[in-house]
Chimera marker file (.cmm) of the C-alpha trace (Angstrom):
<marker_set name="trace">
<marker id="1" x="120.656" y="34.760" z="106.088" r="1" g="1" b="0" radius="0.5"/>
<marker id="2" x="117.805" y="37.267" z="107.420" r="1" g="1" b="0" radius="0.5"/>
<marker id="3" x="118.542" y="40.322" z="108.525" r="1" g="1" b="0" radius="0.5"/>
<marker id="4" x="117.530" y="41.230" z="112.240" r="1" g="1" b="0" radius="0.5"/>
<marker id="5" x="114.520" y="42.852" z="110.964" r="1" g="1" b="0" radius="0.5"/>
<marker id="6" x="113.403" y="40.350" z="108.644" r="1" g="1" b="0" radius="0.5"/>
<marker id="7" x="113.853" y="37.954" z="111.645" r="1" g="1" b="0" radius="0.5"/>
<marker id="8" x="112.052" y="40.074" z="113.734" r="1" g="1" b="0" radius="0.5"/>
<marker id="9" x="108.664" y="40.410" z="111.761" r="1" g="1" b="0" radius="0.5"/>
<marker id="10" x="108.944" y="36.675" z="111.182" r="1" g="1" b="0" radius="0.5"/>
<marker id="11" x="108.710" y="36.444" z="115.202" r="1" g="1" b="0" radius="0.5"/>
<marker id="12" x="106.105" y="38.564" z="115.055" r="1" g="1" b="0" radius="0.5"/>
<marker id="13" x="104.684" y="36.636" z="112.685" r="1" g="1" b="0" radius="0.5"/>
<marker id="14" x="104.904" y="33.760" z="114.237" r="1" g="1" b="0" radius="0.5"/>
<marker id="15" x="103.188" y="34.951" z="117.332" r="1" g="1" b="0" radius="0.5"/>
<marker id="16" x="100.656" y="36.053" z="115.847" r="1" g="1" b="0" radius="0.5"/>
<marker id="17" x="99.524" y="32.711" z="114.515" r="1" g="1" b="0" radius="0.5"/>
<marker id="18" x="100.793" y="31.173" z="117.678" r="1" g="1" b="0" radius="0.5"/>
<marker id="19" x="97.926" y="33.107" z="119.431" r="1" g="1" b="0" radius="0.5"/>
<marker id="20" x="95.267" y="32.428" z="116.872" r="1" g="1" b="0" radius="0.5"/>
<marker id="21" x="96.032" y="28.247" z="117.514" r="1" g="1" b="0" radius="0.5"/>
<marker id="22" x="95.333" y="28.848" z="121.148" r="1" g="1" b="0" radius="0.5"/>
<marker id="23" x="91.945" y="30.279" z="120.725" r="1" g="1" b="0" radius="0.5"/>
<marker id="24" x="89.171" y="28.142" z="120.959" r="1" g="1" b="0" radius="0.5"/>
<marker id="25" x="86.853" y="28.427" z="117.630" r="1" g="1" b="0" radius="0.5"/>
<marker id="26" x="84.555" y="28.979" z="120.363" r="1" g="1" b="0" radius="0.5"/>
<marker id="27" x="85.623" y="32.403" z="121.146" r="1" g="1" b="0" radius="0.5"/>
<marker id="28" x="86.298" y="33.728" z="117.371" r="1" g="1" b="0" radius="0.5"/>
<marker id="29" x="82.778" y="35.693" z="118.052" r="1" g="1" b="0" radius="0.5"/>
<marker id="30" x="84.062" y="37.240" z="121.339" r="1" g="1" b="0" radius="0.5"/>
<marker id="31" x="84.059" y="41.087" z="121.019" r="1" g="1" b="0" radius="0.5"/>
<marker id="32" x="83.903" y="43.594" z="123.665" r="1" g="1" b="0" radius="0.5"/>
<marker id="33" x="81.470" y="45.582" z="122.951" r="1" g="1" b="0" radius="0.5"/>
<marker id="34" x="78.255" y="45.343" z="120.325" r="1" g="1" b="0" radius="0.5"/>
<marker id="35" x="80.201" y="48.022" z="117.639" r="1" g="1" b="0" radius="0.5"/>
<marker id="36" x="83.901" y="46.308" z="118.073" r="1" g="1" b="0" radius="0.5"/>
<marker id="37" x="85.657" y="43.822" z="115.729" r="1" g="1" b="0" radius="0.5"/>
<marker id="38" x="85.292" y="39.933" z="116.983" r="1" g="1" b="0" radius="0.5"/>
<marker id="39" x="87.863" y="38.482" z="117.886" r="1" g="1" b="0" radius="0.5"/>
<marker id="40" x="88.670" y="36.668" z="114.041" r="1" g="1" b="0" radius="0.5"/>
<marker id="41" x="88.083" y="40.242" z="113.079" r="1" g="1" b="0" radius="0.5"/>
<marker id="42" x="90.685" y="41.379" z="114.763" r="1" g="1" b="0" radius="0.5"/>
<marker id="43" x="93.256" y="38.824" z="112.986" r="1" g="1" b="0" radius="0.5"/>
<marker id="44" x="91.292" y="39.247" z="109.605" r="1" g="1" b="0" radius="0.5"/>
<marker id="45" x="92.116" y="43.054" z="109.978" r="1" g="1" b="0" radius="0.5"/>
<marker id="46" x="95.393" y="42.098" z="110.556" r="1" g="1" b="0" radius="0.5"/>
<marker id="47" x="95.346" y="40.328" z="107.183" r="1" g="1" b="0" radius="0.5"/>
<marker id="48" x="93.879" y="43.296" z="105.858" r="1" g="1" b="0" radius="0.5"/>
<marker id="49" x="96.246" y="46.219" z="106.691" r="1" g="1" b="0" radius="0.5"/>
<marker id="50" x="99.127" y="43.530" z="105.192" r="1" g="1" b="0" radius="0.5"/>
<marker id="51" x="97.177" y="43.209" z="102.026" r="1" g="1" b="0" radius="0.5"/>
<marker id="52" x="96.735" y="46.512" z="101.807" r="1" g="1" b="0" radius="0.5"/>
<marker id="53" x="100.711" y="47.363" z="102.197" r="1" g="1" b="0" radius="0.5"/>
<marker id="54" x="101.574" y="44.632" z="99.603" r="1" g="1" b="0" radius="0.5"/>
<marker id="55" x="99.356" y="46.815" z="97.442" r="1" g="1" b="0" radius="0.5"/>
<marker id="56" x="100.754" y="49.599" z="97.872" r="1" g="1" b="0" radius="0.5"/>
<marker id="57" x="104.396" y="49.441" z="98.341" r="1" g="1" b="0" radius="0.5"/>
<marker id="58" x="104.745" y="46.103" z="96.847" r="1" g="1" b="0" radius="0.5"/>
<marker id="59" x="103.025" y="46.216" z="93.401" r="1" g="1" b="0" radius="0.5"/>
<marker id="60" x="100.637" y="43.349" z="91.558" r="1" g="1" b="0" radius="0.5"/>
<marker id="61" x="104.099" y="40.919" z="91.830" r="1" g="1" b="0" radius="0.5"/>
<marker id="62" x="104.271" y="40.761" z="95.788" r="1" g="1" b="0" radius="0.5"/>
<marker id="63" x="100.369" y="40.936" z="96.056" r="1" g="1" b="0" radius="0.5"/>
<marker id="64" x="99.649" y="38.248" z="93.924" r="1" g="1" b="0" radius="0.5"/>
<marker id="65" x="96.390" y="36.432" z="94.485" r="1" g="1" b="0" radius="0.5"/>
<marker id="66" x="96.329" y="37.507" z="97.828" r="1" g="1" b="0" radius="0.5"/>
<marker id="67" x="93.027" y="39.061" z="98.467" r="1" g="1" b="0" radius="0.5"/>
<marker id="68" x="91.449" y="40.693" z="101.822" r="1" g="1" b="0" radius="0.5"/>
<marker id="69" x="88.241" y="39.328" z="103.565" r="1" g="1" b="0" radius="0.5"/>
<marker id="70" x="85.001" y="41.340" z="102.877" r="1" g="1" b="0" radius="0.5"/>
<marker id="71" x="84.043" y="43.945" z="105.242" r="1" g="1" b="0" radius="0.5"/>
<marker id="72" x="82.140" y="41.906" z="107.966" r="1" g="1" b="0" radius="0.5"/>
<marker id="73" x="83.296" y="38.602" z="107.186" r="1" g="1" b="0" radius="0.5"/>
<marker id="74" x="83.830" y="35.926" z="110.153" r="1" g="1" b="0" radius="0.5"/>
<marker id="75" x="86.271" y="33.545" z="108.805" r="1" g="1" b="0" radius="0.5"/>
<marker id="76" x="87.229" y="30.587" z="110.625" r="1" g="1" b="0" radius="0.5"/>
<marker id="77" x="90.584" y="29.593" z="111.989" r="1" g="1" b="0" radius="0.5"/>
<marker id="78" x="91.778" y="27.561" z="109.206" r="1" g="1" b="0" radius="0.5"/>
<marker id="79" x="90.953" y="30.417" z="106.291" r="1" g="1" b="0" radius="0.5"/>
<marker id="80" x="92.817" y="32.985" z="109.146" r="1" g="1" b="0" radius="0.5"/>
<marker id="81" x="96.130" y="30.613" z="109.683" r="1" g="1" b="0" radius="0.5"/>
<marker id="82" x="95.925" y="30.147" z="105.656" r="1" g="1" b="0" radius="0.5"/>
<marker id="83" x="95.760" y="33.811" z="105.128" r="1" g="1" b="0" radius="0.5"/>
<marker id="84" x="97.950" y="35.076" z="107.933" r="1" g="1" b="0" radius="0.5"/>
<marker id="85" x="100.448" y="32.927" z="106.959" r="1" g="1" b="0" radius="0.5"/>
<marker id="86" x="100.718" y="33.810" z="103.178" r="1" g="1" b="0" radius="0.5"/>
<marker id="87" x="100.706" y="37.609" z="103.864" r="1" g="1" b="0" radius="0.5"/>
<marker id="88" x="103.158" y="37.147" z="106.381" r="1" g="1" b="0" radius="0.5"/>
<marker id="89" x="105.387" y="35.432" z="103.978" r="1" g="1" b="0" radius="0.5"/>
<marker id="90" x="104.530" y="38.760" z="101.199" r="1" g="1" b="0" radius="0.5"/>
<marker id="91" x="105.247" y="40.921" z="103.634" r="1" g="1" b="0" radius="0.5"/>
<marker id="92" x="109.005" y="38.939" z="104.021" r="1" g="1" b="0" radius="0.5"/>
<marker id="93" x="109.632" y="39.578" z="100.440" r="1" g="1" b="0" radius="0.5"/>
<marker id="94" x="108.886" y="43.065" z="100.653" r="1" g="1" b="0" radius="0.5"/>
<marker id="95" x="111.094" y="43.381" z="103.409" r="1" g="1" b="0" radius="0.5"/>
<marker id="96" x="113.706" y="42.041" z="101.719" r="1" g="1" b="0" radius="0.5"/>
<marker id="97" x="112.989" y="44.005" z="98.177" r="1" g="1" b="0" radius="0.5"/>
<marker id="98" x="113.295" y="46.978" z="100.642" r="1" g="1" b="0" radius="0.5"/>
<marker id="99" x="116.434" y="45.723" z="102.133" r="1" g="1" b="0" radius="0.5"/>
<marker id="100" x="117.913" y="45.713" z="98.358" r="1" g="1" b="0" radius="0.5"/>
<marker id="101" x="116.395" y="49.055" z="97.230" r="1" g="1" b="0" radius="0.5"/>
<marker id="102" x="117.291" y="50.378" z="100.954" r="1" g="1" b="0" radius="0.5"/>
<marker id="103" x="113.840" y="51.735" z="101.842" r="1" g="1" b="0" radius="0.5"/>
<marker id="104" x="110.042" y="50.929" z="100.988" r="1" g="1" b="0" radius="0.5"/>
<marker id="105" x="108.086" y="52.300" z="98.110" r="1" g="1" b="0" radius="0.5"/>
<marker id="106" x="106.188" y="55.268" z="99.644" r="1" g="1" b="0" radius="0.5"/>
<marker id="107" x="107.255" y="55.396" z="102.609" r="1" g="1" b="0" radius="0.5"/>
<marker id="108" x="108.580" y="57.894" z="104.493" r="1" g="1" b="0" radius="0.5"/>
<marker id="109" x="110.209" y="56.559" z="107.332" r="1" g="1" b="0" radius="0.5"/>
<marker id="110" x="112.817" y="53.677" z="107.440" r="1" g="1" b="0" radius="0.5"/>
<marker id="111" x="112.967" y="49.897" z="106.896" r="1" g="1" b="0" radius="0.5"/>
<marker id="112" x="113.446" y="49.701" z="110.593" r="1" g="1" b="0" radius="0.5"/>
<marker id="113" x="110.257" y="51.783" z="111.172" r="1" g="1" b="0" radius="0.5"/>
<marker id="114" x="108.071" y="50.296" z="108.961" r="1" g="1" b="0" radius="0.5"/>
<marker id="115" x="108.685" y="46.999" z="110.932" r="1" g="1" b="0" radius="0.5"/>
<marker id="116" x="108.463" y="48.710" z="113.818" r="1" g="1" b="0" radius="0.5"/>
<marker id="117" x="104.991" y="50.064" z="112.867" r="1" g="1" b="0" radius="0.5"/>
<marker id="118" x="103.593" y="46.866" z="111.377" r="1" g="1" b="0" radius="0.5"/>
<marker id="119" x="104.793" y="44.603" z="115.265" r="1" g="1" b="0" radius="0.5"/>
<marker id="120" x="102.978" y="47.586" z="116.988" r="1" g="1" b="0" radius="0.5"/>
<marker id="121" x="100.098" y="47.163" z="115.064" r="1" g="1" b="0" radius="0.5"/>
<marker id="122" x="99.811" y="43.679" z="115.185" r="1" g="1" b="0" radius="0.5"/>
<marker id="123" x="100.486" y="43.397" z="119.128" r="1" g="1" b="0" radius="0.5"/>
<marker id="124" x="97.636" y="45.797" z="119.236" r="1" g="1" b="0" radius="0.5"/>
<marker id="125" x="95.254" y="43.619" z="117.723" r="1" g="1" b="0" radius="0.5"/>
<marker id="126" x="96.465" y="40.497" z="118.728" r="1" g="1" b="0" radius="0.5"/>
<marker id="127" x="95.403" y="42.603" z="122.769" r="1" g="1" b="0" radius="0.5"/>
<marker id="128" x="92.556" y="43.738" z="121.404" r="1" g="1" b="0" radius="0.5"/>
<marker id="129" x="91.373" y="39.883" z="120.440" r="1" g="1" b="0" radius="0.5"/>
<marker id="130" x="92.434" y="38.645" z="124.280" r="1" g="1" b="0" radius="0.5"/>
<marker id="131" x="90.237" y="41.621" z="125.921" r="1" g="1" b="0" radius="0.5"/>
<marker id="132" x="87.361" y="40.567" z="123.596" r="1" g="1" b="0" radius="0.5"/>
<marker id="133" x="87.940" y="37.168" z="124.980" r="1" g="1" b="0" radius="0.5"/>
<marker id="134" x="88.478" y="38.581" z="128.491" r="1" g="1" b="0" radius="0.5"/>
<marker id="135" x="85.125" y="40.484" z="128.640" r="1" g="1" b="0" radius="0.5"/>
<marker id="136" x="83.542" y="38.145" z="127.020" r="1" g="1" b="0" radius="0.5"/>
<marker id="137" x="84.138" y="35.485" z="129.824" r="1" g="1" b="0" radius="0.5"/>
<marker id="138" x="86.988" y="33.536" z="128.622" r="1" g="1" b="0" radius="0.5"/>
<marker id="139" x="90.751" y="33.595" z="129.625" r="1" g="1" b="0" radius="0.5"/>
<marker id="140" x="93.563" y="32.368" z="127.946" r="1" g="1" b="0" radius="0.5"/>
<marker id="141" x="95.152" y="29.348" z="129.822" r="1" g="1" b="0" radius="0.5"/>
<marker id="142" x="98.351" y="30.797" z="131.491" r="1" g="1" b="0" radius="0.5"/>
<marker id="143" x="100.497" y="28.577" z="129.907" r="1" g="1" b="0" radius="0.5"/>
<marker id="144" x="99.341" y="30.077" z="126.245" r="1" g="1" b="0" radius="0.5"/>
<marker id="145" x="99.909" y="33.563" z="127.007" r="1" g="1" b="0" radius="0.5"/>
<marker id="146" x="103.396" y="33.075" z="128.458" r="1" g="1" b="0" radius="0.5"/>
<marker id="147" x="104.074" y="30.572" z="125.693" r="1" g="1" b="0" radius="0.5"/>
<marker id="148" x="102.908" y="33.802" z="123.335" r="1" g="1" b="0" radius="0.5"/>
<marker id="149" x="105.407" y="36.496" z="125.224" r="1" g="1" b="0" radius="0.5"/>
<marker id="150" x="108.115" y="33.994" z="126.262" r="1" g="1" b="0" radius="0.5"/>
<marker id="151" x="108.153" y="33.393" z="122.278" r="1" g="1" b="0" radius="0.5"/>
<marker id="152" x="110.315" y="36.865" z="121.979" r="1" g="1" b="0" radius="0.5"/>
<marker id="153" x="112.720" y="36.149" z="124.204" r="1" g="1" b="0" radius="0.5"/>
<marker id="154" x="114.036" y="32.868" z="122.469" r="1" g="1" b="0" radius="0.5"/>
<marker id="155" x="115.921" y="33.148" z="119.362" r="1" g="1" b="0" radius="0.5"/>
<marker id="156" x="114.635" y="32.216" z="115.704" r="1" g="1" b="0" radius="0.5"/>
<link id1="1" id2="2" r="1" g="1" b="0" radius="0.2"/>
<link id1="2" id2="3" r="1" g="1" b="0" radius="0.2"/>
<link id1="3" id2="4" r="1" g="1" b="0" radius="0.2"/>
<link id1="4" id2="5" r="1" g="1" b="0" radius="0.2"/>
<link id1="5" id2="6" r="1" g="1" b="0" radius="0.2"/>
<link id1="6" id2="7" r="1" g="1" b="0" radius="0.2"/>
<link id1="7" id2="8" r="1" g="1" b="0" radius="0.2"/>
<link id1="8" id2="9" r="1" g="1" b="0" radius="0.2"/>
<link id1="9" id2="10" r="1" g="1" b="0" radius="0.2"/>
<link id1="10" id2="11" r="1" g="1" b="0" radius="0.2"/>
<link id1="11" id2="12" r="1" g="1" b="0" radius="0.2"/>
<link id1="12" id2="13" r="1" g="1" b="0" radius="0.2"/>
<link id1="13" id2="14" r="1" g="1" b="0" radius="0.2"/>
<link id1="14" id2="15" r="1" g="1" b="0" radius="0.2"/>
<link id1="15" id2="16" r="1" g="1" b="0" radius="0.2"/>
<link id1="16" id2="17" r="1" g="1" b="0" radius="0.2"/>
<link id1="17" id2="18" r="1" g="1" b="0" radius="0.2"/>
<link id1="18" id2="19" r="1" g="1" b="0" radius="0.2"/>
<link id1="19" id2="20" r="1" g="1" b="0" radius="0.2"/>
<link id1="20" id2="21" r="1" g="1" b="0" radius="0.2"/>
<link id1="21" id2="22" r="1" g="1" b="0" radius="0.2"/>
<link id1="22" id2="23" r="1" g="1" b="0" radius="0.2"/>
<link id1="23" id2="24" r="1" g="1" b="0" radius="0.2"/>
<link id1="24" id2="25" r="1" g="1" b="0" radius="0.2"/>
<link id1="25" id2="26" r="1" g="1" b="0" radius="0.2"/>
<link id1="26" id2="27" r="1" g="1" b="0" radius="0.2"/>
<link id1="27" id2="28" r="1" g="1" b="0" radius="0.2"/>
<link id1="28" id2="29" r="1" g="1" b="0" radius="0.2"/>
<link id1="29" id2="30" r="1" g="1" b="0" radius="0.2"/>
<link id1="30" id2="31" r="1" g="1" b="0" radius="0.2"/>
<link id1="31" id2="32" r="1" g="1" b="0" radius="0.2"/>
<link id1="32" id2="33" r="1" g="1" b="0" radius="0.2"/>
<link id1="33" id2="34" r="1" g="1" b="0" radius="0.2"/>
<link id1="34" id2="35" r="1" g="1" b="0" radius="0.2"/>
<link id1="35" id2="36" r="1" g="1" b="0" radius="0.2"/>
<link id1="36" id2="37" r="1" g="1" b="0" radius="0.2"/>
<link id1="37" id2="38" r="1" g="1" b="0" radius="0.2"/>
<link id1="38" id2="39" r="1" g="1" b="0" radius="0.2"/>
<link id1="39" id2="40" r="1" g="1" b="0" radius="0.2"/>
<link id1="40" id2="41" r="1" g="1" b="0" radius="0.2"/>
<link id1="41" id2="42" r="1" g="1" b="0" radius="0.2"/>
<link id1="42" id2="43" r="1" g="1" b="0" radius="0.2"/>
<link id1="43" id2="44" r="1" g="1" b="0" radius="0.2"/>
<link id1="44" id2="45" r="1" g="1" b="0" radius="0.2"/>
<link id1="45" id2="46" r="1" g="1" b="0" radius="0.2"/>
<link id1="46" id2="47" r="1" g="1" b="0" radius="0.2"/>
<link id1="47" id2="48" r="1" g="1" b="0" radius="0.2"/>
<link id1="48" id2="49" r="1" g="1" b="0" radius="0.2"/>
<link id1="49" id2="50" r="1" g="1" b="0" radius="0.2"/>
<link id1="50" id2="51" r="1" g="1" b="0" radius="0.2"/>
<link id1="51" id2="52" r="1" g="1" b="0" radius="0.2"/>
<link id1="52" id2="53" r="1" g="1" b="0" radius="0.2"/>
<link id1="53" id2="54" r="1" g="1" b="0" radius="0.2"/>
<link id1="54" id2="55" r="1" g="1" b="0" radius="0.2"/>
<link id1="55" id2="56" r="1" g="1" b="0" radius="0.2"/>
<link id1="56" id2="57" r="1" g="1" b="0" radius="0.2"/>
<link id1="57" id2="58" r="1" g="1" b="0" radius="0.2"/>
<link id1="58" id2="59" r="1" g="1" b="0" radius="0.2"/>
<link id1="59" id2="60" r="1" g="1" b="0" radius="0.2"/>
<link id1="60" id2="61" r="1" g="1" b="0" radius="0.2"/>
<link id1="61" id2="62" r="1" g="1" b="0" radius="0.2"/>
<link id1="62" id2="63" r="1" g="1" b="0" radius="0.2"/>
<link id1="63" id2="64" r="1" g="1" b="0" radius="0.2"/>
<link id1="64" id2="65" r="1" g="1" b="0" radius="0.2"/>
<link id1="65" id2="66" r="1" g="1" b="0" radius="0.2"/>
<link id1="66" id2="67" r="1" g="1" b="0" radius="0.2"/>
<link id1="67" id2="68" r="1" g="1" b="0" radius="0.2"/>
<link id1="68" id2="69" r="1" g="1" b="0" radius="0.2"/>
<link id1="69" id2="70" r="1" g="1" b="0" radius="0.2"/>
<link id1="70" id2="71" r="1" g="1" b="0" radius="0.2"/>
<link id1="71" id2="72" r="1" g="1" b="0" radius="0.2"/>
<link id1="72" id2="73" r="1" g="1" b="0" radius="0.2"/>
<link id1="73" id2="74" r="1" g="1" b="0" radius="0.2"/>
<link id1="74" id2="75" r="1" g="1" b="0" radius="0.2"/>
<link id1="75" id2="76" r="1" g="1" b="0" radius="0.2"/>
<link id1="76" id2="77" r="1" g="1" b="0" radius="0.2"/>
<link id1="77" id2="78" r="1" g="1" b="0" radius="0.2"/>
<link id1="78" id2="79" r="1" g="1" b="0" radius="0.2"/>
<link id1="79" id2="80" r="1" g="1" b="0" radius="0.2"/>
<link id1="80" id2="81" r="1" g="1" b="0" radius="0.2"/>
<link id1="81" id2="82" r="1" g="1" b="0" radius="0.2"/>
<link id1="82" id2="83" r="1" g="1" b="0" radius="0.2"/>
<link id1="83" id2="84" r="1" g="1" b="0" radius="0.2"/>
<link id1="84" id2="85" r="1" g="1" b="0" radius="0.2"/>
<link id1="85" id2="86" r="1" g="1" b="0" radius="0.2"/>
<link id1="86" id2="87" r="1" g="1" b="0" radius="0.2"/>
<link id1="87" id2="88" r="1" g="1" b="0" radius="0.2"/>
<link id1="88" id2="89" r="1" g="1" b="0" radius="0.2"/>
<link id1="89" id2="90" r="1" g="1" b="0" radius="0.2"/>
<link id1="90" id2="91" r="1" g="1" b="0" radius="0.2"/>
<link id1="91" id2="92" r="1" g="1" b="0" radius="0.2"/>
<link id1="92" id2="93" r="1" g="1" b="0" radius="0.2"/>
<link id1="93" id2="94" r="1" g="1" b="0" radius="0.2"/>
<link id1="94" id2="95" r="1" g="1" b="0" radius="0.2"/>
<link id1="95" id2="96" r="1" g="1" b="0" radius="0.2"/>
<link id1="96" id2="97" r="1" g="1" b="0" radius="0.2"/>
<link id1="97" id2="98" r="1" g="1" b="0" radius="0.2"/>
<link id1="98" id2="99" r="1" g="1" b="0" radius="0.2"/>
<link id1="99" id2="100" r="1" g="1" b="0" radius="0.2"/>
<link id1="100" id2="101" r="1" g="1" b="0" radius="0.2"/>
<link id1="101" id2="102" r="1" g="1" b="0" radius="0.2"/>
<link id1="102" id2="103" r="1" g="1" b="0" radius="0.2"/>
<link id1="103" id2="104" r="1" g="1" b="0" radius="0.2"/>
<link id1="104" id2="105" r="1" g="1" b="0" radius="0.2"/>
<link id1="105" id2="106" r="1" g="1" b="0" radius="0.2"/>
<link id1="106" id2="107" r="1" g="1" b="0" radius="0.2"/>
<link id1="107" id2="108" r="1" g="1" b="0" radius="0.2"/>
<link id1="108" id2="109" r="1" g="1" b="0" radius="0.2"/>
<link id1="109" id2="110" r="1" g="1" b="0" radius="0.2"/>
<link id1="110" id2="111" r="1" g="1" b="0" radius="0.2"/>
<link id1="111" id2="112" r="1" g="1" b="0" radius="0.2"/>
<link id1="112" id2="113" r="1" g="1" b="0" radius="0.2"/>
<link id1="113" id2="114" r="1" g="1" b="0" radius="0.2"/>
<link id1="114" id2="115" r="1" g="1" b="0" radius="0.2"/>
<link id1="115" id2="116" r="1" g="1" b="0" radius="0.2"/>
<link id1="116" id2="117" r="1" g="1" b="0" radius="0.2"/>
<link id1="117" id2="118" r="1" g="1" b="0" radius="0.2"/>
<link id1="118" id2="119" r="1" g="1" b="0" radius="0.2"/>
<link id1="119" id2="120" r="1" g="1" b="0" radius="0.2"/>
<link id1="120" id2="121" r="1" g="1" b="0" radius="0.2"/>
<link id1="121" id2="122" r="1" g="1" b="0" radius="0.2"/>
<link id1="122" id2="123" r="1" g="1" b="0" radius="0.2"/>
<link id1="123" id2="124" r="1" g="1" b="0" radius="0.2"/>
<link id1="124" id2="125" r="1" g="1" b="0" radius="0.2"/>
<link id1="125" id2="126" r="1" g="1" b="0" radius="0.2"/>
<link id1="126" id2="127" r="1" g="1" b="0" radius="0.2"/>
<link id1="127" id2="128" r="1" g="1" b="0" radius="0.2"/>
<link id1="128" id2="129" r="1" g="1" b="0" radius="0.2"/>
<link id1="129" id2="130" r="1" g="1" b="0" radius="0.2"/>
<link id1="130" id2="131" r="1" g="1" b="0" radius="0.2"/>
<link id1="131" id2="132" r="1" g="1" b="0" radius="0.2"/>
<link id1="132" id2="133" r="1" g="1" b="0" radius="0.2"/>
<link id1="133" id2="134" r="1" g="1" b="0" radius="0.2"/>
<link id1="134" id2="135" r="1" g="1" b="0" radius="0.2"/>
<link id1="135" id2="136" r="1" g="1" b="0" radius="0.2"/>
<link id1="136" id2="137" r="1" g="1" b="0" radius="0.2"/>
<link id1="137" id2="138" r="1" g="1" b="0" radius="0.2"/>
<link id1="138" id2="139" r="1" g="1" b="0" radius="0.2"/>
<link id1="139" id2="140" r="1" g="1" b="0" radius="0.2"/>
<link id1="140" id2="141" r="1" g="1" b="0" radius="0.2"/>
<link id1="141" id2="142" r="1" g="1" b="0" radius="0.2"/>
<link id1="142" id2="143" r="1" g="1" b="0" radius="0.2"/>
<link id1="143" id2="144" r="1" g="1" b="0" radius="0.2"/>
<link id1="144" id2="145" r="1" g="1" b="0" radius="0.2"/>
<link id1="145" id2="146" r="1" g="1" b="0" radius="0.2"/>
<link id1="146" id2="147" r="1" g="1" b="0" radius="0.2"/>
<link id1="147" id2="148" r="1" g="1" b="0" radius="0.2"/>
<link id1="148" id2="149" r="1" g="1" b="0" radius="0.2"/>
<link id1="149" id2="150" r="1" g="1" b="0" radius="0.2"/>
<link id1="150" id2="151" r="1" g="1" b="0" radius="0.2"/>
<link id1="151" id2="152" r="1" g="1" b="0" radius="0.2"/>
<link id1="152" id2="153" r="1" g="1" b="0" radius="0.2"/>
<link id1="153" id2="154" r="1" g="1" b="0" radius="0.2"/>
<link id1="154" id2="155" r="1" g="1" b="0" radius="0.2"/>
<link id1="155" id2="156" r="1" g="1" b="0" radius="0.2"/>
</marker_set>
């Protein structure tokens, strides 16, 4: 069984993705201003700080053939949900090679933290993607973004 945290950056996960499905392809060129990330830039960074970690802390065996977008790319939803989704499950077994070893490879803080850090960073960009959106003249339907936030309060 997963531990609570493992649990809880699955949710987070899962939110994540759950956001990106309710975004019109449409809007995956939104940004808020002419300097900012769009709003699939937004999830591809996403993707990017994960790959990234898996690097580092993780080593060639939890990165695999997992690979970041180039710098500037605008990839579509389906190369997003495919990409999101197999970091997210990386990230998971670095988690729980963590949970073994009872902290992450370089770094300094907790287990707990480091899940802590990587939900607050995602939240933050999955915002950032709804104000690009937002400014850019399209809102969310209602029933999405409660859907979206309603999705932490139920269990796994």
């Amino acid at each position: 069984m997963a531990s609570d945290l493992i649990r809880t950056w699955r949710k987070s996960g899962q939110i994540t993705l759950m956001l990106l499905d309710a975004i019109p392809a449409a809007q995956l060129g939104d940004r808020y201003s002419k300097r900012t990330r769009t709003v699939a830039a937004q999830f591809a960074h996403i993707h990017y700080v994960r790959v990234r970690n898996l690097d580092l802390r993780g080593g060639p065996d939890l990165l695999g053939d997992l690979t970041a977008f180039e710098k500037g790319a605008q990839p579509g939803k389906g190369e997003l949900r495919k990409a999101l989704k197999a970091s997210g499950r990386a990230m998971e077994k670095l988690l729980e090679t963590a949970e073994s070893a009872g902290k992450v490879r370089g770094w300094k803080g907790t287990l707990a933290s480091y899940v802590a850090y990587h939900t607050a960073h995602e939240a933050h960009h999955r915002a950032l993607a709804i104000v690009c959106m937002r400014l850019s003249g399209y809102k969310l339907p209602q029933e999405s973004v409660y859907g979206i936030w309603d999705a932490w309060r139920k269990g796994d």
